[in-house]
N, C-alpha and C positions, 0 to 999 in steps of 0.2 A: 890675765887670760888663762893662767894654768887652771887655776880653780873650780872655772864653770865647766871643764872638760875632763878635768882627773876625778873630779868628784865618783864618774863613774867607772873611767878608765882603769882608776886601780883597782878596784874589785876585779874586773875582766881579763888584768893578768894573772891569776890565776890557770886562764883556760888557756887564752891567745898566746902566749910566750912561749916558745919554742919547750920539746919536752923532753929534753936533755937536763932542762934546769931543775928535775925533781931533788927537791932537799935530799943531802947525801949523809944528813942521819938525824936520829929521833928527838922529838922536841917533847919536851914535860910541859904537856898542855894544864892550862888553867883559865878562867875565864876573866880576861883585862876590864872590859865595858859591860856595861846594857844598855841599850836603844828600846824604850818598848819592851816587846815580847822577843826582841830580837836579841844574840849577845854576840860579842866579840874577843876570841882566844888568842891567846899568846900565840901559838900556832899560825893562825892566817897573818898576824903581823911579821912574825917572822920569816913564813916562806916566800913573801909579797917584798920583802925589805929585802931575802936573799936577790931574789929575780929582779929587782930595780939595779942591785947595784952590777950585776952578770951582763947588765944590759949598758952600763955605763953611765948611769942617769947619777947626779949628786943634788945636795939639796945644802942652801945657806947653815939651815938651821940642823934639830936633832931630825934625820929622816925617819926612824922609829916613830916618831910624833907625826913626822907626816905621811906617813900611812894610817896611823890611826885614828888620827882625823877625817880622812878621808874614807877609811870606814863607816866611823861613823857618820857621815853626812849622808853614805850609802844608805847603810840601818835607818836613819832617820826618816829619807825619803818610802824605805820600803814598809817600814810602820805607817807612812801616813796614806801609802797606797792603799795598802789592804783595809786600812780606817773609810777611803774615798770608794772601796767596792770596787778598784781596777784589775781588769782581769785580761790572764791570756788564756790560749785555750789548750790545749795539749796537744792541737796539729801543729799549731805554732812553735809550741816548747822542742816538740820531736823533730818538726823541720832544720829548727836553730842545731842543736843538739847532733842532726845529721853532718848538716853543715860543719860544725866546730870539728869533730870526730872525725868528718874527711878529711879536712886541713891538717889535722895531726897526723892521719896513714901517710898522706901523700909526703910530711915532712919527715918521717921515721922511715917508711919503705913499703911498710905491708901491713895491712891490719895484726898478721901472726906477728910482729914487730913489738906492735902497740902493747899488744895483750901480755908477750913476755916482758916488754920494759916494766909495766905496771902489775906484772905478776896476776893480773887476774884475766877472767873471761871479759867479751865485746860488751855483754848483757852486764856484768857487774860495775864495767865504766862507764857506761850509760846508765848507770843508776845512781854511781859519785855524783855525775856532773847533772843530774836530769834537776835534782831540787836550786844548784845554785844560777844555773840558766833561766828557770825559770823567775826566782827574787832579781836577778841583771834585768829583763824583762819588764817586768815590774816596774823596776826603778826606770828604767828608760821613758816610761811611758809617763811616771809624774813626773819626770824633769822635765819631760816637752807639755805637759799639760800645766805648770808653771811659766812656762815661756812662752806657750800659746798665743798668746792675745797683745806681745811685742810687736810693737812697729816705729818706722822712724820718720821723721819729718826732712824735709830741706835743711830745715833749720838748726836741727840738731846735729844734723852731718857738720854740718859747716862749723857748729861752735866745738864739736868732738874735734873738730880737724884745728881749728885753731888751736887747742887748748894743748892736744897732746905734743913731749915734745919731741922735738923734729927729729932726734936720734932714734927714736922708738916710730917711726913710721917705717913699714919695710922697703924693701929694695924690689924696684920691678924690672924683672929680666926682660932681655927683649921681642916683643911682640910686633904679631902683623894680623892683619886683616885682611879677608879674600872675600872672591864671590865663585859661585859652584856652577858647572853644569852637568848633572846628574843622567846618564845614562843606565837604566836596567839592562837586564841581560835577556837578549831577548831570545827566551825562553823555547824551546820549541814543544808543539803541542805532544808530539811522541814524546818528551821530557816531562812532560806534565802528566801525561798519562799514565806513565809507568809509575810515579810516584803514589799517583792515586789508585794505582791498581792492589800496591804493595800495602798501603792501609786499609784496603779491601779486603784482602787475606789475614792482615791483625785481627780485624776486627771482627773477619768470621770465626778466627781462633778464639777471640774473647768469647763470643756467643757459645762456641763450643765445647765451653769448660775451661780454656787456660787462664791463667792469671793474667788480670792485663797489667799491674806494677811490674811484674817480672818482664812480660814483653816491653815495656815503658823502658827498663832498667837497656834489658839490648839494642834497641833501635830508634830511641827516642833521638833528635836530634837537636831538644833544647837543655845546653850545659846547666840551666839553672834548678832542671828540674829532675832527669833524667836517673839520676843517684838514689832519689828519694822516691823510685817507681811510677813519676809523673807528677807526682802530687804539689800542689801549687800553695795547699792550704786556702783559707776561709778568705774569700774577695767578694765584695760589692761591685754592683755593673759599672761602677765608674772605673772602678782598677783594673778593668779587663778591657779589651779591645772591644767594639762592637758587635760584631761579627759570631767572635768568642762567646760574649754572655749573652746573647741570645742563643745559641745553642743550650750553652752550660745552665741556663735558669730555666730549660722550658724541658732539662730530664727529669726524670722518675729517678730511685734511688736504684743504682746500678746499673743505670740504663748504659749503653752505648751510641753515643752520636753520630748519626752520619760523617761522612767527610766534610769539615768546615775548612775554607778558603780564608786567612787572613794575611795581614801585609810581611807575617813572621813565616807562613808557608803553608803548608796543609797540615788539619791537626785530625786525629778521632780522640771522643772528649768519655770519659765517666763519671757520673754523677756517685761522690764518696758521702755527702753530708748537708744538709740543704740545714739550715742558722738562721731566723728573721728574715733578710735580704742580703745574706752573703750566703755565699756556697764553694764548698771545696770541692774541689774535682783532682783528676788524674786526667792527663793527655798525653798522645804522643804525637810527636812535631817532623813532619819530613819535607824537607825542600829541596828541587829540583837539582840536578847539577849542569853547572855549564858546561857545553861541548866545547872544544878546540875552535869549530868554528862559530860555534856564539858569541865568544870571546874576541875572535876576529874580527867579525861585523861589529858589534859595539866601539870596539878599539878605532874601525877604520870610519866610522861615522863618527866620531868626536875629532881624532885629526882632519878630516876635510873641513868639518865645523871651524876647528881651529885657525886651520889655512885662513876661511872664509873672513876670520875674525881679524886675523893681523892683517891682512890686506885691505882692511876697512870696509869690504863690502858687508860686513853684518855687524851691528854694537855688540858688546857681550850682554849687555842686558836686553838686547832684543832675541838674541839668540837662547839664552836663558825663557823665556815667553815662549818661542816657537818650539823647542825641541829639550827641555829638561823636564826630565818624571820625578824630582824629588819634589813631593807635596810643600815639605818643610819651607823652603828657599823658593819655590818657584815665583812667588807674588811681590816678594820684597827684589826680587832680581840677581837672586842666588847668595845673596850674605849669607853668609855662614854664622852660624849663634853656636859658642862656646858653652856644652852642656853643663861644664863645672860650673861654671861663674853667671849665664846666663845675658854676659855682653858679647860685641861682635870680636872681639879682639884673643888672641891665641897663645901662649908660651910654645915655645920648639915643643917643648919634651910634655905638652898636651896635646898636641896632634897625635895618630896614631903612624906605623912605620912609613908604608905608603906615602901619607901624605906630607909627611915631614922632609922625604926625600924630594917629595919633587916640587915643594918651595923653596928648598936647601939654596940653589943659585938663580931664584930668581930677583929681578927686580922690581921695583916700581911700576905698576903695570902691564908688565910683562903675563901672557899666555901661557901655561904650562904645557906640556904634552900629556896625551891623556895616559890616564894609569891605573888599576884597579886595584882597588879598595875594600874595605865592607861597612856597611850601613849602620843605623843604631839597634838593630834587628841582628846582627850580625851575619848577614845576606852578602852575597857580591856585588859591588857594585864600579860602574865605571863614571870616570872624573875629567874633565880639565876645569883648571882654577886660576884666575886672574890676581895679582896682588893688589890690593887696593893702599893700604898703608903698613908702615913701616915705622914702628917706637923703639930708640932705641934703650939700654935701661937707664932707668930713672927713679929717684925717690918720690913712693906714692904723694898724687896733690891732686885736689879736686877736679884742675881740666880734663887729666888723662884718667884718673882711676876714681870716678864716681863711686863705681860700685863695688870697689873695693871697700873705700872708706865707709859705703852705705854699712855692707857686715859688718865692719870692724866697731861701728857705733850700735848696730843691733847688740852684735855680742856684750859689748859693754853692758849696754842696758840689761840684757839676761844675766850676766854676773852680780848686777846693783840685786835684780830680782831675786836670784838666788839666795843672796847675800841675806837679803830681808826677808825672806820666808825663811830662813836657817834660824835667824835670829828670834821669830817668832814662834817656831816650832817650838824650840828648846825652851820656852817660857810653861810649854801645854804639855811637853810627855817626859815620861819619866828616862832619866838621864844617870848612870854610874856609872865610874870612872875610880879602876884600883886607882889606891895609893900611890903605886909605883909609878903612875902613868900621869898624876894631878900637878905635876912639874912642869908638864909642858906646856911650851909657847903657841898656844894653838892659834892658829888665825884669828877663829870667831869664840868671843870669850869665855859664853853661856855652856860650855862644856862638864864645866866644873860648878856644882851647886853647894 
């Protein structure tokens, strides 16, 4: 399993590892490998070898060798990318690039932090890191364009499950299973209004000459975007909420959107780049706040619900029917579906705080009292939750952990896949390998010609 996963993971440390671990002195660079047009330095092996071992990782064999295998399997995939015509775009690169670059401030203190640790300006380290974001990129998109067209049968679950052995199955902590009744916050219209008044005023600011990224950057109120001055980068109508992309597909090039209503709050949207049938946009995102007594109402209509419930005069799944707004759950009778995994079943430490607490002492069917939450939206929302079942841990087996053993046989098969496109490649492109380095025990043999 390491293989199909570090192939790309160790390039990546590089960026993602804490950056404290910058090598603390100079390395006599020279070039070890070629892949292609690509090549690989004593340097990235060794500051990748320093950073595995900082982190505690060890490895059977020479770990020197397994990083630069792992290099190379990188290199390999990113020569055959660029040979396949895969491409990102540079709202993409810049997004990532954002991303990575905030993780680093927020781990060091301050951007002024960064720029002294690494001795240069923001624009110079964004220019180290902009070339090898974008080849990680790359590579990410032929590994999944390799593993594309994987799927598993019954069948092959089953004989994966026979075959592997029983030591090597993991260990499954203990899980439970609920069903939801979902209360919104009900809202009040002077709460809605204001909100909409207050994008009202953005938006005449935009018309009026200000930058709308900058206003994005102060008052936006989606975490995923708000950093990056709204910008969402290059999406198709399918990756966008409804709502959304018909606004966002039917602007002009810098137009400003109306007020758009969707399940994530209110947004006003700009047209940065319109692509075939994707379009990047800038939005900014405002959602109402609960009052004191919004919170009450809601609170005290789930406990009477409640009441209603243990005294038998309501089922919970009729009461789920009658009075739950989460669209998700309402039809199946409030199960809950575990986003990670995609089954109905939970680990404690997958729940979020909330709701971890308030199945903490429940039991077997047992009513929770209501309690508030937030949605997949990251919205307020109010709860109570029934326990339906109770596993307690066990070593995965087909009754309980179908869908565990389903991935654990997909990945498999993505490893075999890997394994034999590696093998294939290294027949078709050009491949050297110093001297100093043709010693090693490499996994996949075709390294050395």
């Amino acid at each position: 399993m390491r293989k199909i996963i570090n192939y790309l993971i160790i390039l990546i440390l590089v960026i993602l590892l804490p950056v404290h671990l910058k090598a603390q002195q100079k390395i006599v660079d020279r070039i070890v490998a070629t892949v292609g047009n690509n090549i690989i330095l004593q340097s990235d092996i060794e500051n990748m070898y320093r950073q595995m071992m900082s982190q505690g990782m060890t490895s059977q064999g020479d770990m020197k060798c397994q990083v630069l295998e792992d290099l190379l399997v990188s290199k390999l995939m990113l020569n055959q990318a660029r040979i396949d015509s895969i491409e990102v775009s540079v709202a993409q690169v810049e997004m990532e690039l954002d991303s990575r670059l905030q993780k680093f401030i927020d781990q060091i203190g301050s951007q002024k932090k960064l720029e002294a640790y690494y001795d240069k300006s923001m624009q110079e380290i964004r220019s180290d890191f902009r070339d090898l974001i974008r080849d990680q990129m790359l590579t990410q998109q032929m590994q999944a364009k390799i593993a594309e067209d994987i799927t598993t049968t019954p069948s092959e679950i089953r004989t994966f499950y026979r075959r592997i052995p029983k030591d090597s199955l993991p260990v499954i902590p203990a899980q439970i299973e609920y069903r939801q009744l979902v209360r919104n916050p009900p809202y009040s219209e002077e709460s809605k209004l204001a909100i909409r008044q207050k994008l009202l005023d953005l938006r005449k600011r935009v018309i009026d000459g200000e930058d709308f990224a900058t206003l994005a950057i102060l008052y936006s109120e989606d975490p995923g975007s708000a950093a990056r001055g709204g910008e969402l980068g290059f999406q198709g109508r399918s990756e966008l909420v409804p709502e959304f992309a018909e606004a966002a597909f039917s602007l002009k090039m810098g137009a400003v959107s109306p007020i758009v209503q969707t399940k994530f709050g209110y947004h006003i949207i700009q047209l940065i780049e319109r692509k075939d049938e994707k379009v990047n946009v800038r939005h900014i995102l405002m959602k109402p706040r609960v009052t004191i007594a919004e919170r009450k109402s809601a609170l005290e209509f789930l406990d009477s619900t409640a009441k209603l419930i243990r005294a038998d005069s309501i089922d919970f799944i009729d009461a789920v029917h009658f009075y739950s707004q989460d669209e998700e759950t309402v039809m199946s009778g409030g199960i809950a579906v575990n986003p990670m995994t995609g089954d109905t079943r939970f680990q404690l430490d997958q729940l979020d705080q909330a709701t971890a607490e308030a199945v903490n002492n429940l039991k077997l069917q047992d009513i929770s009292d209501p309690f508030e939450s937030k949605d997949m939206t990251g919205s307020p929302v109010f709860r109570i939750i029934k326990i339906t079942n109770r596993l307690e841990p066990h070593t995965a087996n087909l009754k309980y952990d179908y869908s565990i053993l389903t991935q654990m046989t997909k990945m498999s098969k993505q490893q075999q896949a890997m394994t034999d496109w590696i093998i294939e490649k290294q027949k078709t492109t050009y491949i050297h390998i110093d001297e100093s380095y043709r010693a090693c025990n490499f996994t996949n043999k075709g390294w050395v010609k």
